[in-house]
ZAZA-673599 format. One line per 8 residues: number of its first residue (from 1); their letters; for each residue x, y, z of N, C-alpha, C, O, CB. Coordinates in steps of 0.2 Angstrom, whole numbers, plus 5000, padded with zeros to 4 digits. Glycine has a CB too. Example, Ala and Ser with C-alpha at 12.3 -4.5 7.8 and 13.67 -1.06 7.14 Angstrom:
<nodes>
1 = AS = 5066,4972,5039,5062,4978,5039,5066,4984,5039,5071,4983,5042,5057,4978,5045 | 5064,4989,5035,5068,4995,5036,5064,5000,5039,5067,5006,5040,5070,4997,5029
</nodes>
This chain:
<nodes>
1 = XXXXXXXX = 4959,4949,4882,4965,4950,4885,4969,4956,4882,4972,4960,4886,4969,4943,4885 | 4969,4956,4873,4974,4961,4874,4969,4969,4873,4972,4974,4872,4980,4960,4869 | 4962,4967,4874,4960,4974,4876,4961,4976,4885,4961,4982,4886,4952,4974,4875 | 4963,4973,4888,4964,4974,4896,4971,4975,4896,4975,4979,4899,4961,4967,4902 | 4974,4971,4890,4984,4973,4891,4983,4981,4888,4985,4986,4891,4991,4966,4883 | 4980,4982,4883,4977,4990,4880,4976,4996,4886,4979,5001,4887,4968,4989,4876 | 4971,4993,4891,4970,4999,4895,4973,4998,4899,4974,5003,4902,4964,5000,4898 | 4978,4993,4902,4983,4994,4909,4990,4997,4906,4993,5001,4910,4985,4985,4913
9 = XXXXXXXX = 4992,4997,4898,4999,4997,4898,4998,5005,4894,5003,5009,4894,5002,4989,4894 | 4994,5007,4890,4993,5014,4887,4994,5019,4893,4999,5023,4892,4984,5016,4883 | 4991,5019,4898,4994,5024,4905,4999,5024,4906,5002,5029,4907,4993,5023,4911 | 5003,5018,4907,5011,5018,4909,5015,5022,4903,5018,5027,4904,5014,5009,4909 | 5014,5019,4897,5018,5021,4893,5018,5029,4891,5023,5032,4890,5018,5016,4888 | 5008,5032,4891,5009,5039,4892,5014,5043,4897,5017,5047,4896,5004,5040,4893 | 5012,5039,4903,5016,5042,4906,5025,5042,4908,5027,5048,4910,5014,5040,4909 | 5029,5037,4907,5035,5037,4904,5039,5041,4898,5044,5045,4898,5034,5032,4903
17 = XXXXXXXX = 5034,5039,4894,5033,5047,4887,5035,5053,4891,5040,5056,4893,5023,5049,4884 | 5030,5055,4890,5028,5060,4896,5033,5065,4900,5033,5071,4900,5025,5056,4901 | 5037,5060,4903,5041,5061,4910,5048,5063,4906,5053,5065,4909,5041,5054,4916 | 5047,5061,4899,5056,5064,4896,5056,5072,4891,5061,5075,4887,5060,5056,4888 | 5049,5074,4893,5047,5078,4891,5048,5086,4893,5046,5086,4899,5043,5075,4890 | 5051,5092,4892,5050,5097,4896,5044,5101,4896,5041,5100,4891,5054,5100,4894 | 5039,5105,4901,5037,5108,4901,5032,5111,4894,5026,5110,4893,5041,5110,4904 | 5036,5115,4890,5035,5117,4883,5034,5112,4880,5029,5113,4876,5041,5119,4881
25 = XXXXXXXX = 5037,5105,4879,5035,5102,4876,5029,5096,4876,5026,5094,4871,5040,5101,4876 | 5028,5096,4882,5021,5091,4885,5014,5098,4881,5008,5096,4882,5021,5090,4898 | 5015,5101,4878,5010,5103,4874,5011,5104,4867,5007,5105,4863,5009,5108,4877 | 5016,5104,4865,5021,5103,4859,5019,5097,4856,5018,5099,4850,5029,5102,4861 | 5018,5091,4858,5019,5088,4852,5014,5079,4857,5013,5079,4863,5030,5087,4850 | 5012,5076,4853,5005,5071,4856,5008,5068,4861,5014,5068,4861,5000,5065,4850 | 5003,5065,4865,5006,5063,4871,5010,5057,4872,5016,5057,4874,5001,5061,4874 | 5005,5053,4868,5011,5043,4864,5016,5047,4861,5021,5042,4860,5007,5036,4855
33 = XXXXXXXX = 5018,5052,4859,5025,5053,4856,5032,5058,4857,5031,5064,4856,5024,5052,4850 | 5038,5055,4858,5042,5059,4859,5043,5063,4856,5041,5063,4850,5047,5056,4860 | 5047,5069,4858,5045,5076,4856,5049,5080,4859,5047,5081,4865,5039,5077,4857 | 5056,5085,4857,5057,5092,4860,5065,5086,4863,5067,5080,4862,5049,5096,4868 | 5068,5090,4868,5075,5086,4868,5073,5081,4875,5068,5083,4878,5084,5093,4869 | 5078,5076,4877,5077,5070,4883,5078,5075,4886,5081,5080,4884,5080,5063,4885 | 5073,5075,4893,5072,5079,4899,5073,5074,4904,5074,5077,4909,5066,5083,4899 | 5072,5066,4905,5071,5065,4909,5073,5064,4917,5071,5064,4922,5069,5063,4907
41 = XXXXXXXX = 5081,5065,4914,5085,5065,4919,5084,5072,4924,5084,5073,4930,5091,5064,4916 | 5084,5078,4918,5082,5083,4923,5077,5086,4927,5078,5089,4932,5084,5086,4921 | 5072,5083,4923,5066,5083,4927,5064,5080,4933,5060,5082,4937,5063,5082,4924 | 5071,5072,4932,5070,5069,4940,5073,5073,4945,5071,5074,4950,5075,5061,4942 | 5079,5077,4942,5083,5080,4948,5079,5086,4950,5080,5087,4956,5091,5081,4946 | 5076,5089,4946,5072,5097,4946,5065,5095,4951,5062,5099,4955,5068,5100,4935 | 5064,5086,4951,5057,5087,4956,5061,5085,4962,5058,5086,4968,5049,5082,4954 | 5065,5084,4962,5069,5080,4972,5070,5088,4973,5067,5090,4978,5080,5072,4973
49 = XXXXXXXX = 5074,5093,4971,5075,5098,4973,5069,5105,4971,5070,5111,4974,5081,5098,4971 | 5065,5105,4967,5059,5110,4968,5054,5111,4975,5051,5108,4978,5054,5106,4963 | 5056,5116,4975,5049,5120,4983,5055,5115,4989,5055,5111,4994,5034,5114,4983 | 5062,5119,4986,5066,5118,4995,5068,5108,4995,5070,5105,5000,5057,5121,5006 | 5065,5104,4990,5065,5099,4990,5060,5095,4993,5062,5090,4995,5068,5099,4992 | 5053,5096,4993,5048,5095,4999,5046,5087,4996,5043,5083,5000,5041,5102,4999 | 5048,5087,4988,5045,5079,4987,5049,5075,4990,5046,5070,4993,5045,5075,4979 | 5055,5076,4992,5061,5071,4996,5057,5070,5004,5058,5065,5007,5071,5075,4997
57 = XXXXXXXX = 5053,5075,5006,5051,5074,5012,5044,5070,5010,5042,5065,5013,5051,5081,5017 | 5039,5072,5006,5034,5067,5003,5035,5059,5003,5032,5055,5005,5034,5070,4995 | 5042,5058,5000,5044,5053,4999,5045,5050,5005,5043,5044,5005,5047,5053,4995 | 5050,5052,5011,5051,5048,5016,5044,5048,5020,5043,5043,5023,5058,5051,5021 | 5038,5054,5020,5033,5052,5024,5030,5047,5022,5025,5046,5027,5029,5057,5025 | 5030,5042,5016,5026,5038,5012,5032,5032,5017,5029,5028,5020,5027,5041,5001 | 5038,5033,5015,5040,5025,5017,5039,5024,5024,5036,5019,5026,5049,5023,5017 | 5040,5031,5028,5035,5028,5036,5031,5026,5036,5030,5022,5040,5033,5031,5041
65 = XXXXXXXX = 5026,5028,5032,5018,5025,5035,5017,5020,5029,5012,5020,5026,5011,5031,5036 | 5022,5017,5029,5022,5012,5024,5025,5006,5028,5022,5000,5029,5026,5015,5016 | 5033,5008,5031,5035,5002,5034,5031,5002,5041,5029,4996,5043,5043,5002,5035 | 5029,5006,5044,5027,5005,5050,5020,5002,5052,5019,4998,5056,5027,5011,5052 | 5015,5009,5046,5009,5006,5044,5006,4997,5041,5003,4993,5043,5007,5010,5039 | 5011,4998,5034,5007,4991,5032,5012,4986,5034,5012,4980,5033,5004,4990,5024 | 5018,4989,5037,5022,4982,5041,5017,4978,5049,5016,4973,5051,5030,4986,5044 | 5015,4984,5051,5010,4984,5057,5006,4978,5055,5004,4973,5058,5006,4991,5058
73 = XXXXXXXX = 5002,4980,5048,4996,4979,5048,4997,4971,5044,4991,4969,5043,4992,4985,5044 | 5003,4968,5041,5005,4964,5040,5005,4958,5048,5003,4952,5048,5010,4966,5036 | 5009,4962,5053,5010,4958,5059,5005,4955,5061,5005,4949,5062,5012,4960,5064 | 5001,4959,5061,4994,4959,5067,4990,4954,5064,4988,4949,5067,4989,4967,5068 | 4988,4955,5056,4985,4952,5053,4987,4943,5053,4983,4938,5054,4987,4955,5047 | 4994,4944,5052,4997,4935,5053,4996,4931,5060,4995,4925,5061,5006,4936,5052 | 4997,4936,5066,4996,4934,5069,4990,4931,5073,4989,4926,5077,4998,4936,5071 | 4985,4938,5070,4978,4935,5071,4973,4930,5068,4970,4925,5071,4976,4940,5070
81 = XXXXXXXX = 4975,4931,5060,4974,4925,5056,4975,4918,5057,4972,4913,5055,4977,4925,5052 | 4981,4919,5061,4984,4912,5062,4978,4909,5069,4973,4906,5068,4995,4912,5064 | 4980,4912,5075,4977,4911,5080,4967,4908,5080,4964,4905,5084,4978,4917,5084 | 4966,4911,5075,4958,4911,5074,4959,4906,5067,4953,4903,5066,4954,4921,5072 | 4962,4904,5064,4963,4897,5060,4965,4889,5065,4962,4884,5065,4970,4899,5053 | 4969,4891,5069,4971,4884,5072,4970,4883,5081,4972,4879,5085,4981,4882,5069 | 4966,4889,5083,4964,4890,5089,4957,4889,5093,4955,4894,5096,4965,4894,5090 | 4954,4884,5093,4945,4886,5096,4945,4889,5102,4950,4888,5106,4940,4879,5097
89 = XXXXXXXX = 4939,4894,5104,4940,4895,5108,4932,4899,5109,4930,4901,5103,4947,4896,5107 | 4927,4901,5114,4923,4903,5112,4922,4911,5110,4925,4916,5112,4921,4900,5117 | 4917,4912,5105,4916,4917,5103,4920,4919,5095,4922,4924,5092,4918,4920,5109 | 4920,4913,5093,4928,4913,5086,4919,4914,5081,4917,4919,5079,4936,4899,5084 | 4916,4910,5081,4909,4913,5076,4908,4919,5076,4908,4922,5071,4902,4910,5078 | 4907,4922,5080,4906,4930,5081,4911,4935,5078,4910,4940,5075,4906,4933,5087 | 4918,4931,5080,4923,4937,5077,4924,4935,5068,4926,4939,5064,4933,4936,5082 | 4922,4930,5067,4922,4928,5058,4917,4933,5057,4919,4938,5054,4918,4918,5055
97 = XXXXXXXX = 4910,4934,5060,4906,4938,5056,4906,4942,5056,4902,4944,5052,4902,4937,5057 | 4910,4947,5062,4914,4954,5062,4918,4956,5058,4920,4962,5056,4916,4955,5067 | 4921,4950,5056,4927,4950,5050,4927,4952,5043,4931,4955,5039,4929,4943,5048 | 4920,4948,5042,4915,4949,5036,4912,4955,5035,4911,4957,5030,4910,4944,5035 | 4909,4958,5040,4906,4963,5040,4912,4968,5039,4912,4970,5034,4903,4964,5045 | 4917,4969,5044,4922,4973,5041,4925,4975,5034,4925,4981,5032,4925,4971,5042 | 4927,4968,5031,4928,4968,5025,4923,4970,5019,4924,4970,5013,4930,4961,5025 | 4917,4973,5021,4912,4974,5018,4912,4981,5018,4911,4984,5012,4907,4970,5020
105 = XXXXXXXX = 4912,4985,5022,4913,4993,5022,4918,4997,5021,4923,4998,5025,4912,4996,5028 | 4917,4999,5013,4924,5004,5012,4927,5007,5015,4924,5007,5021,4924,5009,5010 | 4932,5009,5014,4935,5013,5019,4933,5020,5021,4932,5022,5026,4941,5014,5017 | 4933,5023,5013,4931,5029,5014,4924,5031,5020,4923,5036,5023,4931,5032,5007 | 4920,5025,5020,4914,5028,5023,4918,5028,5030,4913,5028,5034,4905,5024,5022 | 4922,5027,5033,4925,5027,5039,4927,5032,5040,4925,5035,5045,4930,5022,5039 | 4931,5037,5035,4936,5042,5034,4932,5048,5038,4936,5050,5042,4939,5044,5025 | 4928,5049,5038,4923,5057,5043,4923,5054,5050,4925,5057,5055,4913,5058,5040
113 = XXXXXXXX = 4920,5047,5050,4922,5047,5058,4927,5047,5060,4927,5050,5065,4920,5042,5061 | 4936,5043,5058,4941,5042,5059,4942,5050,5062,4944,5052,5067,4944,5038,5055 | 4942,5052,5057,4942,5062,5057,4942,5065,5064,4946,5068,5068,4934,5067,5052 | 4935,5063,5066,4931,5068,5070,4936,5065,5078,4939,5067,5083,4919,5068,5070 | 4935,5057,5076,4936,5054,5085,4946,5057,5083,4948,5061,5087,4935,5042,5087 | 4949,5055,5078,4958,5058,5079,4958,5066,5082,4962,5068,5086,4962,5059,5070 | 4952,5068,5078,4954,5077,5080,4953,5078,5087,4955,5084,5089,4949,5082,5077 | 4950,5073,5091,4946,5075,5099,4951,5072,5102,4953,5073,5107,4936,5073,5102
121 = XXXXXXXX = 4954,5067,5099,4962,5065,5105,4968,5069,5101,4974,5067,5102,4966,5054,5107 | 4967,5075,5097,4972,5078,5097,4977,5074,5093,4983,5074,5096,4973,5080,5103 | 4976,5071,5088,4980,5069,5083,4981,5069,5078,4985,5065,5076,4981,5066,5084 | 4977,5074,5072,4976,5078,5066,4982,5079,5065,4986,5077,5070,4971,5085,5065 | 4985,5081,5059,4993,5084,5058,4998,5078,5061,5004,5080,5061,4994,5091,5062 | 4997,5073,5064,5005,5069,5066,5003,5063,5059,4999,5063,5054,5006,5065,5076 | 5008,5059,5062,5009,5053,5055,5006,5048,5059,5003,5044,5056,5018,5049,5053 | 5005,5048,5066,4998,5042,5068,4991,5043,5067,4987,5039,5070,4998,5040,5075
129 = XXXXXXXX = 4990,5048,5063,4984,5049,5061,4983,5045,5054,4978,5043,5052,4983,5057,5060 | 4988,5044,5051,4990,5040,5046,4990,5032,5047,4986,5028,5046,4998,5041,5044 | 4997,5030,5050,4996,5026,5053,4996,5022,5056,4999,5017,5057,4996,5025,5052 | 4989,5025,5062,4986,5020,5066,4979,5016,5064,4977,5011,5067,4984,5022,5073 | 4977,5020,5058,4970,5017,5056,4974,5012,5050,4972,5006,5050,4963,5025,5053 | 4979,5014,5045,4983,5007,5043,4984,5000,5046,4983,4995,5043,4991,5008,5043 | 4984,5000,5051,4989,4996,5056,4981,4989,5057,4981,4983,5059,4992,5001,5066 | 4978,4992,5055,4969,4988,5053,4968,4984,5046,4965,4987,5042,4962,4994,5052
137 = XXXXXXXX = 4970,4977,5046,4967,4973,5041,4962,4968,5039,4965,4962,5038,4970,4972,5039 | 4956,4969,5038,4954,4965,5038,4954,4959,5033,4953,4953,5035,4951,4967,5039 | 4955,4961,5027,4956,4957,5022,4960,4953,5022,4960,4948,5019,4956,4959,5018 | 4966,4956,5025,4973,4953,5025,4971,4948,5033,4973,4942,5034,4981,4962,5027 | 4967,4952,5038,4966,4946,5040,4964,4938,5038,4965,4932,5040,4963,4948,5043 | 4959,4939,5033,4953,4931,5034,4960,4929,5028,4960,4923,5027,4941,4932,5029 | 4963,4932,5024,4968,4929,5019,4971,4923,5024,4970,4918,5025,4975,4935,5016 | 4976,4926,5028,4981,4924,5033,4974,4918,5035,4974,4912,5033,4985,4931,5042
145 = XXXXXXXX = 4971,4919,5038,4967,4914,5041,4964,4908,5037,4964,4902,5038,4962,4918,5042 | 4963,4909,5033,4962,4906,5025,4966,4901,5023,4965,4895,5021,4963,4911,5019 | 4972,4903,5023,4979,4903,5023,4982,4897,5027,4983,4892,5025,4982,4909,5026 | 4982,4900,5031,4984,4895,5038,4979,4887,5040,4981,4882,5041,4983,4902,5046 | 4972,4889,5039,4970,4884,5038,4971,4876,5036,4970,4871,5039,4969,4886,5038 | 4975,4879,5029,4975,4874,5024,4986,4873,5025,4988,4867,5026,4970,4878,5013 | 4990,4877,5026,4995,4877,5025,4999,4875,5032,5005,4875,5032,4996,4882,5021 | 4996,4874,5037,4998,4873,5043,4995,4866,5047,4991,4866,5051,4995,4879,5046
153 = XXXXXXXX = 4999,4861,5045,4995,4854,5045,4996,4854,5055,5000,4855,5059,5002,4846,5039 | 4992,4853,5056,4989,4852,5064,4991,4846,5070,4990,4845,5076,4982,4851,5063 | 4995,4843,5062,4999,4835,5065,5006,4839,5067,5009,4838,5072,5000,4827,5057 | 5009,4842,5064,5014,4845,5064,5015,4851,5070,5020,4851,5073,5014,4847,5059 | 5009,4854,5071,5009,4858,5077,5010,4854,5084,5013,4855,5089,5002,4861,5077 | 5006,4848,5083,5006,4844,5089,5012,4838,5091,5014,4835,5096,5000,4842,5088 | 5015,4839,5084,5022,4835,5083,5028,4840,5088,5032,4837,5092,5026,4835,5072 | 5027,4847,5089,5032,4852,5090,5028,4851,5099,5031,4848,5103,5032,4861,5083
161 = XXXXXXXX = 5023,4854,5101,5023,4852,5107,5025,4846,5109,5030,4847,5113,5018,4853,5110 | 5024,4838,5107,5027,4834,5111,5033,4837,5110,5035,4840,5115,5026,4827,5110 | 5037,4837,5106,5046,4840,5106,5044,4845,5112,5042,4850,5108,5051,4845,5097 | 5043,4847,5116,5043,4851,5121,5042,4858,5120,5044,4862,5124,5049,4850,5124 | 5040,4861,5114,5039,4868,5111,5032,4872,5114,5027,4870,5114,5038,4868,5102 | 5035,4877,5115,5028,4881,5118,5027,4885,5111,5031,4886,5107,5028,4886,5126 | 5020,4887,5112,5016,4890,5107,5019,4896,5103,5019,4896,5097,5010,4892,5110 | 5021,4901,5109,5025,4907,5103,5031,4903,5099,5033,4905,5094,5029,4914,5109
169 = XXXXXXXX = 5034,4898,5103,5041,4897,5097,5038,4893,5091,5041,4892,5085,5049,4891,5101 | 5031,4889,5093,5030,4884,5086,5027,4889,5081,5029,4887,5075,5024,4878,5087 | 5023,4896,5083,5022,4903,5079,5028,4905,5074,5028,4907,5068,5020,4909,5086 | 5035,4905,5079,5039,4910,5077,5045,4906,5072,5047,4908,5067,5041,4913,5084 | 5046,4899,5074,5050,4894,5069,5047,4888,5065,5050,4885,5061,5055,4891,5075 | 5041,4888,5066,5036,4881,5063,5033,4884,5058,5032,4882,5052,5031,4878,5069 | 5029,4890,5061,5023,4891,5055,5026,4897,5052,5027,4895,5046,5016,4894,5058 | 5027,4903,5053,5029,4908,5048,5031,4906,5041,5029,4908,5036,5035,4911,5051
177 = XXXXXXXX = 5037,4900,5043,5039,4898,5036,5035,4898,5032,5034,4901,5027,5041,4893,5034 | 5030,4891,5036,5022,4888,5031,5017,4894,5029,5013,4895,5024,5015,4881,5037 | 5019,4899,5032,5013,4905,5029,5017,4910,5026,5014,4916,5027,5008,4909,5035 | 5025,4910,5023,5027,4915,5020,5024,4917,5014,5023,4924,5014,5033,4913,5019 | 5023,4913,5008,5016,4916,5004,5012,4920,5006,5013,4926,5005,5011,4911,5004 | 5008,4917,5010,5002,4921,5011,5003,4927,5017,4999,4931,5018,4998,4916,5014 | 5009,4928,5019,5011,4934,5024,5014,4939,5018,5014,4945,5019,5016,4932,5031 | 5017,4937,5011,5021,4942,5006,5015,4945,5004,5014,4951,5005,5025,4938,5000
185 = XXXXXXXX = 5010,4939,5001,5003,4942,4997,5002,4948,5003,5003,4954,5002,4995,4935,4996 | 5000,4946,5008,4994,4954,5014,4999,4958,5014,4997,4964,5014,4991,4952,5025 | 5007,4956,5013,5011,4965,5014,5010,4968,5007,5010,4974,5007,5021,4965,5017 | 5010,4963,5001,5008,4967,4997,5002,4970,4995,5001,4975,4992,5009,4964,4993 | 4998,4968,4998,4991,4972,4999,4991,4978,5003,4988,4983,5002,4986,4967,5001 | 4993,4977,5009,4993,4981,5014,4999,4988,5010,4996,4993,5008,4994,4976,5022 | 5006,4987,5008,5010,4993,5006,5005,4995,5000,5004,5001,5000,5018,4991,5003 | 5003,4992,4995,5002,4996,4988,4993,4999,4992,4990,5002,4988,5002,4991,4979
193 = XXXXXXXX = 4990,4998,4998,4985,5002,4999,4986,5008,5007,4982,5011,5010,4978,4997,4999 | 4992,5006,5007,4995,5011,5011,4999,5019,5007,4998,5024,5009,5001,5007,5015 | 5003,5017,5001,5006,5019,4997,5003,5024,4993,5005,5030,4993,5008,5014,4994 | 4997,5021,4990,4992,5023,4986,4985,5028,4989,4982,5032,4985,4989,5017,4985 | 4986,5028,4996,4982,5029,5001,4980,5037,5000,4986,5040,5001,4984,5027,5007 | 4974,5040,4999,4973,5047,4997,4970,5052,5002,4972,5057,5004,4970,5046,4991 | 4963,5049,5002,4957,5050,5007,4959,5053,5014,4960,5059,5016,4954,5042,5008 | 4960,5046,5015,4963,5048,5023,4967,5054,5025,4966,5058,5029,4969,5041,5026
201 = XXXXXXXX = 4973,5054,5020,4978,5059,5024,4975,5066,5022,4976,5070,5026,4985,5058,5022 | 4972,5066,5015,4968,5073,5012,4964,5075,5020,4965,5081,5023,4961,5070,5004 | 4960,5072,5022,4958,5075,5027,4958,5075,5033,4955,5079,5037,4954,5075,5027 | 4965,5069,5035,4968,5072,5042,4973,5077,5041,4973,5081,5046,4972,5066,5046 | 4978,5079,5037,4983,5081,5036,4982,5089,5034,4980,5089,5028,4986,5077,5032 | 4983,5094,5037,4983,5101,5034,4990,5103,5031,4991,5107,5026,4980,5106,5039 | 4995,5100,5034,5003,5104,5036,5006,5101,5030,5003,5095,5028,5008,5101,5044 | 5012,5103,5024,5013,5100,5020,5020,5096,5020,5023,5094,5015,5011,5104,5014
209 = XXXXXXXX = 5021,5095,5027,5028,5093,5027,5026,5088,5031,5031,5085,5034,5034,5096,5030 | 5018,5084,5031,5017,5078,5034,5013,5074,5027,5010,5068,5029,5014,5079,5041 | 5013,5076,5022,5010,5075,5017,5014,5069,5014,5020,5068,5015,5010,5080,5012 | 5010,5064,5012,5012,5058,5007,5012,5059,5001,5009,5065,4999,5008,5052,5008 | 5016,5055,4996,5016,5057,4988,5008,5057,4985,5008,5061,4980,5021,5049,4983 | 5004,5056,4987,4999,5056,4984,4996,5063,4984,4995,5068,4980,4995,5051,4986 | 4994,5063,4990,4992,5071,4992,4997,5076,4989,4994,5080,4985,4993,5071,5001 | 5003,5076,4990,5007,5080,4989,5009,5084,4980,5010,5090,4978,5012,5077,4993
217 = XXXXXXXX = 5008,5076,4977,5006,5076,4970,5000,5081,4967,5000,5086,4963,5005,5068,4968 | 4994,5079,4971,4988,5082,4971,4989,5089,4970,4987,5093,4965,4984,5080,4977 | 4993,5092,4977,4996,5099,4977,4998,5102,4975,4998,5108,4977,4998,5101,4979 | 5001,5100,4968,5006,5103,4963,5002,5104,4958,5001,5110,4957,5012,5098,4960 | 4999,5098,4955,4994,5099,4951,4991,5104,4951,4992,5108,4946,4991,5096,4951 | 4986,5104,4958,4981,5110,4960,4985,5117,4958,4982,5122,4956,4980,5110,4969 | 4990,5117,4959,4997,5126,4960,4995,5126,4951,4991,5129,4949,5011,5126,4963 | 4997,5122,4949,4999,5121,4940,4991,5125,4938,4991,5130,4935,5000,5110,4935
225 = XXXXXXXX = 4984,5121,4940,4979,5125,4940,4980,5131,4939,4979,5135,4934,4976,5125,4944 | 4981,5132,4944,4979,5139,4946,4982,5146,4943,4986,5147,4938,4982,5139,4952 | 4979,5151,4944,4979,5158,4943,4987,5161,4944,4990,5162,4949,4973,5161,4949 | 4990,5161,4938,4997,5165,4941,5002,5161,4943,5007,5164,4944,4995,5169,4947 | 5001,5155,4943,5006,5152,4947,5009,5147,4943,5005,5144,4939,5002,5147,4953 | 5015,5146,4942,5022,5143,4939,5018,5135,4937,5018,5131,4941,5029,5142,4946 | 5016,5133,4930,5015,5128,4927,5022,5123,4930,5028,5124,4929,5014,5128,4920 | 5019,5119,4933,5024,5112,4934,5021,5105,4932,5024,5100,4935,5025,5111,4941
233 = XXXXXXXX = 5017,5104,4927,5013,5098,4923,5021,5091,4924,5021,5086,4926,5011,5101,4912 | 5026,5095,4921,5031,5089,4918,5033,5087,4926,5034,5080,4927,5040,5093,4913 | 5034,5091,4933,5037,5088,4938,5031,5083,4942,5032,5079,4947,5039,5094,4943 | 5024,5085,4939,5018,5079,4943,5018,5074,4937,5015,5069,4939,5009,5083,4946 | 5020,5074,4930,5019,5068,4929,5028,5062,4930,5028,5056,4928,5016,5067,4922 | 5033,5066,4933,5040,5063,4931,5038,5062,4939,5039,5056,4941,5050,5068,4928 | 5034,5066,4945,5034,5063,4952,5029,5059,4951,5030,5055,4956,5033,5067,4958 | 5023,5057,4948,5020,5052,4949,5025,5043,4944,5025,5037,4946,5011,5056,4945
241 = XXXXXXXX = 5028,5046,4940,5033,5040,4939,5039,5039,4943,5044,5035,4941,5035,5041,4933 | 5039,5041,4948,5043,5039,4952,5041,5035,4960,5043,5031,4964,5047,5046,4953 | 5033,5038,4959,5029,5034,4962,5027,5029,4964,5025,5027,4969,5028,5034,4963 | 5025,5028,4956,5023,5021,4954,5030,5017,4955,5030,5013,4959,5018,5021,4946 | 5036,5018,4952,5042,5013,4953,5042,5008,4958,5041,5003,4956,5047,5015,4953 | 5043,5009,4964,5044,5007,4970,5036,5000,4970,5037,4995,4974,5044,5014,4975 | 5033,5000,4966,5027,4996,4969,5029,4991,4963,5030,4985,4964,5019,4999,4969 | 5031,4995,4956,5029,4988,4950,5037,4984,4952,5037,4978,4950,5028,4990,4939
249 = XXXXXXXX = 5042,4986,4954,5049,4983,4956,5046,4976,4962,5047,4970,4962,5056,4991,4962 | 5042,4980,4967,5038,4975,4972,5036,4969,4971,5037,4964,4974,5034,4977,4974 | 5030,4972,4964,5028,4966,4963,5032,4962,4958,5030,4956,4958,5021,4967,4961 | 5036,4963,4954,5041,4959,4948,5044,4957,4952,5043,4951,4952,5046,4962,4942 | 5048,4958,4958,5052,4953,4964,5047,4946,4968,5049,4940,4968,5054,4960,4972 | 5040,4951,4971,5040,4946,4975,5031,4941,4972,5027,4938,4975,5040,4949,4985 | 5031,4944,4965,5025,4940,4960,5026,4933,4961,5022,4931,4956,5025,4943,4952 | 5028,4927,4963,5029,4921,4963,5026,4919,4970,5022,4914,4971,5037,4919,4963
257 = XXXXXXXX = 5028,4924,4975,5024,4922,4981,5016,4925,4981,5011,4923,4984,5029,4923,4987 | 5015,4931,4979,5009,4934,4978,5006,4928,4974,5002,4924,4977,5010,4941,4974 | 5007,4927,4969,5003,4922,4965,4999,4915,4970,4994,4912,4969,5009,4918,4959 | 5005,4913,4975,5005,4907,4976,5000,4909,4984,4997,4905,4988,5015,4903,4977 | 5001,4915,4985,4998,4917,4990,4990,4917,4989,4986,4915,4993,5001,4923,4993 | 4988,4920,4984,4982,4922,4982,4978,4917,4981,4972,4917,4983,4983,4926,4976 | 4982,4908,4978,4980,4904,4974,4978,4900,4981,4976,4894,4981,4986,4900,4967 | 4979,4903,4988,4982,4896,4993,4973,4897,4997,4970,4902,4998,4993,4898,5001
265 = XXXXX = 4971,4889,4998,4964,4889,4999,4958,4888,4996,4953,4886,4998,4963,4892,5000 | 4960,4889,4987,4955,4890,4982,4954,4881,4981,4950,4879,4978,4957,4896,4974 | 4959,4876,4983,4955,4870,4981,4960,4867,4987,4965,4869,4990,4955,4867,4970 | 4958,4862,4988,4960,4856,4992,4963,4848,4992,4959,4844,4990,4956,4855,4993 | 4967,4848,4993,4971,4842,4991,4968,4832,4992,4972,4827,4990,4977,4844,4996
</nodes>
């Protein structure tokens, strides 16, 4: 344990380090330690407005295909999960084993086909090149499914039709509650691999005002490389700490139901 607390928490804190550092100084003095005058404030404000401000648009392209994408991909998931947990119906074996197979193929071996068929309907360069292949979960499916199974007592479903309930309202006021858990866990899964998401947009995306934080991070770095071109080391590691924030706030808020989501199925009452 605290060799795994070693390797998860020495990145963070490099990085934090790091991010109060200037320019000059991130070579100045060792990484683990502070060094040269606090920068960090200015370095936040130097990257929202650096290159015309383009991380601020980085940044909103990240919350669209974030709320839209893994909110999408959260719905579809719950709904589906649920229907294929408390629904027979013929053909439910086949779609389990499509489920599984799914969940078995990386993404990236996807990413060259997703490519070629988006480019031939002519949708390379937009944000549904992003996310309409998001809006696809499988894992987040068999969770919900998983899920629902065990947390969705069946006596109760049937308690709410005799009360005279049809199916979408027992969906929409009956169960949601019982699968709040397990619908927090898939959005947390689904935002931090939307968020995170690199692959995909690297090779749908040419234009850089449709770029996500990741990619876009990438881009800076790449200039800092380069030949002639203006070192910005301090603005990709204070924008990579501004990127990661948004996820570990996520999980310290809603870690109670992640937990309880994750734990829901593994044993039986």
């Amino acid at each position: 344990m605290t060799a795994y607390l070693v390797y998860t928490l020495v990145p963070l804190a490099w990085l934090l380090i790091n991010a109060t550092k200037t320019q000059a100084a991130l070579f100045s003095t060792p990484g683990l330690a502070f060094g040269g005058p606090f920068a960090l404030f200015d370095n936040i404000a130097e990257t929202f407005t650096y290159d015309g401000g383009i991380f601020l648009r980085w940044l909103g392209n990240t919350l669209l295909y974030v709320v839209v994408g893994a909110g999408g991909a959260t719905a579809l998931a719950t709904a589906a999960g649920y229907g294929l947990a408390k629904y027979r119906f013929r053909g439910r074996k086949a779609v389990f084993a499509v489920l599984l197979g799914a969940i078995a193929i990386p993404g990236t071996v996807l990413a060259v086909p997703t490519f070629l068929m988006f480019s031939n309907l002519g949708l390379t360069n937009t944000p549904w090149a992003i996310i309409i292949p998001s809006l696809i979960s499988p894992f987040g499916l068999y969770l919900i499914w998983v899920y629902a199974t065990e947390a969705v007592p069946d006596e109760l479903m049937e308690a709410a039709r005799i009360d005279g309930a049809g199916e979408v309202r027992i969906f929409l006021t009956v169960t949601l509650r019982l699968l709040a858990p397990g619908i927090v866990t898939v959005a947390l899964f689904a935002v931090v691999s939307t968020w995170n998401n690199y692959f995909l947009p690297l090779i749908m995306l040419s234009k850089p005002d449709w770029y996500p934080l990741t990619v876009g991070l990438n881009q800076w770095s790449a200039q800092a490389n380069g030949a002639g071109a203006q070192p910005v080391y301090h603005l990709v590691i204070t924008g990579s700490l501004i990127t990661i924030t948004p996820l570990v706030v996520a999980f310290l808020l809603l870690q109670r139901f992640w937990q309880s989501g994750l734990g829901a199925g593994s044993v039986k009452q």
